[in-house]
Wavefront OBJ file of the C-alpha trace (Angstrom):
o trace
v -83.922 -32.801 30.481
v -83.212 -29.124 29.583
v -82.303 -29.098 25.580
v -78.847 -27.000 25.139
v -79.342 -25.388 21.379
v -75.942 -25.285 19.431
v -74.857 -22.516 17.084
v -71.850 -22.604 15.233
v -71.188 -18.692 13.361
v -69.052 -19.298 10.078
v -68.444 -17.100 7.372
v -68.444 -13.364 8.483
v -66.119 -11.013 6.737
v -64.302 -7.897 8.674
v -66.730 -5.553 7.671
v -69.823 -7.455 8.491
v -72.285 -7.407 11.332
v -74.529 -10.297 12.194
v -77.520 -10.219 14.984
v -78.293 -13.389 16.712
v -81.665 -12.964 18.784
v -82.877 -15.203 21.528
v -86.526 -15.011 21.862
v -87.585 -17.973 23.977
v -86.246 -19.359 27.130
v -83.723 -21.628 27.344
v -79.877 -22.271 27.192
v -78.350 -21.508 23.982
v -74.050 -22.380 23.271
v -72.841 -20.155 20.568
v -68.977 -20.806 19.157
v -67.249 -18.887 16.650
v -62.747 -18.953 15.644
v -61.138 -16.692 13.852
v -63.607 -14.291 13.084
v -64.096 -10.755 12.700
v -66.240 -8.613 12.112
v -69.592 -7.595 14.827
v -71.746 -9.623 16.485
v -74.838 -8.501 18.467
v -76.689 -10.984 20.749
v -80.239 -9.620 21.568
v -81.722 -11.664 24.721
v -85.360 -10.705 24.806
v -86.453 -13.015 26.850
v -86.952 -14.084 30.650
v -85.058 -17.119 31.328
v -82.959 -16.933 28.334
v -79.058 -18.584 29.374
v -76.006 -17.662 27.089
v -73.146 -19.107 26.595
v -70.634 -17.609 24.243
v -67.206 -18.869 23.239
v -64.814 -17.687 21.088
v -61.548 -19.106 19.815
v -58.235 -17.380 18.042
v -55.002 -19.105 17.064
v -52.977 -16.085 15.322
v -49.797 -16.915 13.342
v -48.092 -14.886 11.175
v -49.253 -11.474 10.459
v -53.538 -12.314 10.907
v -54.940 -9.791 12.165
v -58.302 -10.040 13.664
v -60.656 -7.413 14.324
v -63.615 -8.643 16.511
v -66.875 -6.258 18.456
v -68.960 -7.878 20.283
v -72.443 -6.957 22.144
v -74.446 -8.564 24.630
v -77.637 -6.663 24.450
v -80.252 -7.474 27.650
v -83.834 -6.200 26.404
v -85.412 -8.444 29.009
v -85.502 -8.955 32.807
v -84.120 -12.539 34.101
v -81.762 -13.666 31.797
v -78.017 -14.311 31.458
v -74.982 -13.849 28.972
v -71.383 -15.482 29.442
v -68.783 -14.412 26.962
v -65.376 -15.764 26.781
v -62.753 -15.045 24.222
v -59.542 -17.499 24.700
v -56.570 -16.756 22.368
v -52.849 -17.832 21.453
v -51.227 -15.209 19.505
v -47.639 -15.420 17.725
v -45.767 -14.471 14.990
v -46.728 -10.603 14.353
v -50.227 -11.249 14.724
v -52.722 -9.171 15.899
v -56.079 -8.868 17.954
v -58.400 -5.885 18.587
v -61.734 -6.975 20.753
v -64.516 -4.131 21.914
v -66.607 -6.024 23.995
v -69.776 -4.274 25.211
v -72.621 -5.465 27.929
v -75.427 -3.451 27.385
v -78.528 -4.016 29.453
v -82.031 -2.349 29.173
v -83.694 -0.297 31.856
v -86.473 -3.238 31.785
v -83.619 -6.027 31.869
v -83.591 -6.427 35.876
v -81.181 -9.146 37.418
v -79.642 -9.471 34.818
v -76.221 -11.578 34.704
v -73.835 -10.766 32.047
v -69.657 -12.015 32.225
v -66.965 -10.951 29.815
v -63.943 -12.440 29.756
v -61.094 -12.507 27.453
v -57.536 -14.209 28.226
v -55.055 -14.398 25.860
v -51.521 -16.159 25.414
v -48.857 -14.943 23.590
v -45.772 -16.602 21.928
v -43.851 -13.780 20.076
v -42.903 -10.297 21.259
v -44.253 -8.836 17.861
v -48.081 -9.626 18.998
v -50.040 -6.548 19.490
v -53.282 -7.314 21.965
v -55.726 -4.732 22.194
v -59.123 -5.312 24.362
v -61.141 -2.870 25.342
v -64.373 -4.317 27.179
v -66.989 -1.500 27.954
v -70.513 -1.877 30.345
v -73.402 0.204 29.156
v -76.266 -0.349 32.240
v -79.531 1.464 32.713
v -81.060 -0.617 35.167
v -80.183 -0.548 38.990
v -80.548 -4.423 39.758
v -78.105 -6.423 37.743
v -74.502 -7.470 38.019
v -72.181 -7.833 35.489
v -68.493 -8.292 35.453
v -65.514 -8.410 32.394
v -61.938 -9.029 32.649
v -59.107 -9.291 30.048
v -55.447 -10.984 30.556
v -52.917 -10.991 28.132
v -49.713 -12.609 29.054
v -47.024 -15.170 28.555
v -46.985 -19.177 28.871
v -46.356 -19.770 33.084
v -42.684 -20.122 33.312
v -43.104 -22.786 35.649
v -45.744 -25.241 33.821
v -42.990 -24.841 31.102
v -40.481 -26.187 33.125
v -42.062 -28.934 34.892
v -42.512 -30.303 31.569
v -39.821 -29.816 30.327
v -38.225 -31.443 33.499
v -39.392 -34.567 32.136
v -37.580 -34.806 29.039
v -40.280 -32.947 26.701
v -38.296 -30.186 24.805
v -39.007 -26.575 24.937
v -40.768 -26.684 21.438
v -42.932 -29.644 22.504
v -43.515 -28.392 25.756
v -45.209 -25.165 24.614
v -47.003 -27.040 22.476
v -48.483 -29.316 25.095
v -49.281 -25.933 27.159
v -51.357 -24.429 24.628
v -53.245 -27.800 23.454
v -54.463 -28.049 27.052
v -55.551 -24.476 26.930
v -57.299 -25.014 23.934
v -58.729 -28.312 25.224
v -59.636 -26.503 28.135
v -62.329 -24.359 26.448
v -63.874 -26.949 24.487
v -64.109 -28.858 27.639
v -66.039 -25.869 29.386
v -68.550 -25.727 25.800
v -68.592 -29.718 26.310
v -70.034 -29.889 29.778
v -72.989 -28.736 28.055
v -73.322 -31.727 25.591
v -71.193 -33.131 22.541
v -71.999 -31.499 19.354
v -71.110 -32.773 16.269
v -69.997 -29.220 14.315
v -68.290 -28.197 17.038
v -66.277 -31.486 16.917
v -65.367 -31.282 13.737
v -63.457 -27.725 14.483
v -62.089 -29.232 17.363
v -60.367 -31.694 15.792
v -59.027 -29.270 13.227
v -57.896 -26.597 15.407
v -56.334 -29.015 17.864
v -53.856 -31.152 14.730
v -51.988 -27.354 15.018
v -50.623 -27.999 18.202
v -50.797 -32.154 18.319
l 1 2 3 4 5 6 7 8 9 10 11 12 13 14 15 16 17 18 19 20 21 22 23 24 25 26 27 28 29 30 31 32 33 34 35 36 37 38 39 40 41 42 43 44 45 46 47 48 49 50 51 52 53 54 55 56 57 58 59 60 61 62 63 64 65 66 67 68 69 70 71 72 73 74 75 76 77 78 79 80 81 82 83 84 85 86 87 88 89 90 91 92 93 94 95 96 97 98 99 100 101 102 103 104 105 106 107 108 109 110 111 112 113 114 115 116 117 118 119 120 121 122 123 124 125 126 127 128 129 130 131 132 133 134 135 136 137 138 139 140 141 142 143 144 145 146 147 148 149 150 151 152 153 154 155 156 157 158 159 160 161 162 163 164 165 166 167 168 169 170 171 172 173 174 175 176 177 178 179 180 181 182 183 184 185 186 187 188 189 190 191 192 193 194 195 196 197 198 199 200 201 202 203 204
């Protein structure tokens, strides 16, 4: 059976940068929340699979400044970034998200995605992904949504007696859920459920 390697980032300030390099085939699950700063993942290696998640619950006036690059150096290899987050108050998020793949890094397969929920008119969103590609037999993708909770879930639920409060809570649990049931379906992981289980008692 394929070993999944877990990495959990923690403790980056706004200012830092920190380089995560993947030298040796294999998949590799990388989950970070609430951070900013930059972080640069270096594949250099044929065969190498990455998945990268990252969480944000805003509240208040946080403000979260985030730049991320997925740096293909080698030929063969894949990187999956997704960003999930629920914004409200007057918080804000900036992402730069950048795929940048080597003229040696042929098929290549790098995602970006970024959705984001917001509760409060007073968010600010701003996501700018960006491709940087030098060779000619890749494909890579990114998308970014920013938007409202669906009207409709809202009121299905609330159709059954749940308030409107409780009901939006409910709605963003299971989005929340949601990702760490995507990290999940590559194995349980015993720091990542101890954030789960903190992050989640916000919206219980």
């Amino acid at each position: 059976m394929e070993h999944t390697i877990f990495t959990l980032i923690t403790n980056i300030t706004k200012t830092s940068k920190k380089n995560l390099s993947f030298s040796k085939s294999g998949k590799y699950i990388v989950f970070f929340y609430n951070l900013s700063g930059e972080l640069t993942f270096r594949i250099k290696s044929r065969g190498v699979e990455l998945y990268i998640f990252g969480l944000y619950t805003g509240a208040k006036k946080n403000t979260f400044r985030l730049k991320t690059i997925q740096h293909h150096l080698a030929p063969e290899s894949k990187s999956d970034l997704y960003i999930g987050g629920v914004f409200g108050d007057s918080s804000t998020f900036f992402h730069e998200g950048l795929i940048k793949v080597d003229r040696d890094a042929q098929k290549t397969h790098a995602y970006q995605i970024n959705q984001n929920i917001i509760l409060s008119k007073e968010v600010f969103i701003s996501s700018k992904p960006d491709l940087e590609i030098l060779a000619n037999d890749v494909f890579c993708t990114h998308a970014s949504t920013t938007g409202k909770l669906n009207k409709e879930e809202l009121f299905s639920i609330q159709s059954r007696g749940v308030d409107r409060n409780n009901s939006e809570r409910l709605m963003i649990n299971g989005f929340i859920k949601n990702i760490f049931r995507n990290i999940e379906t590559n194995g349980r992981f015993d720091e990542l459920e101890k954030n789960k289980k903190t992050i989640l008692k916000q919206y219980a």
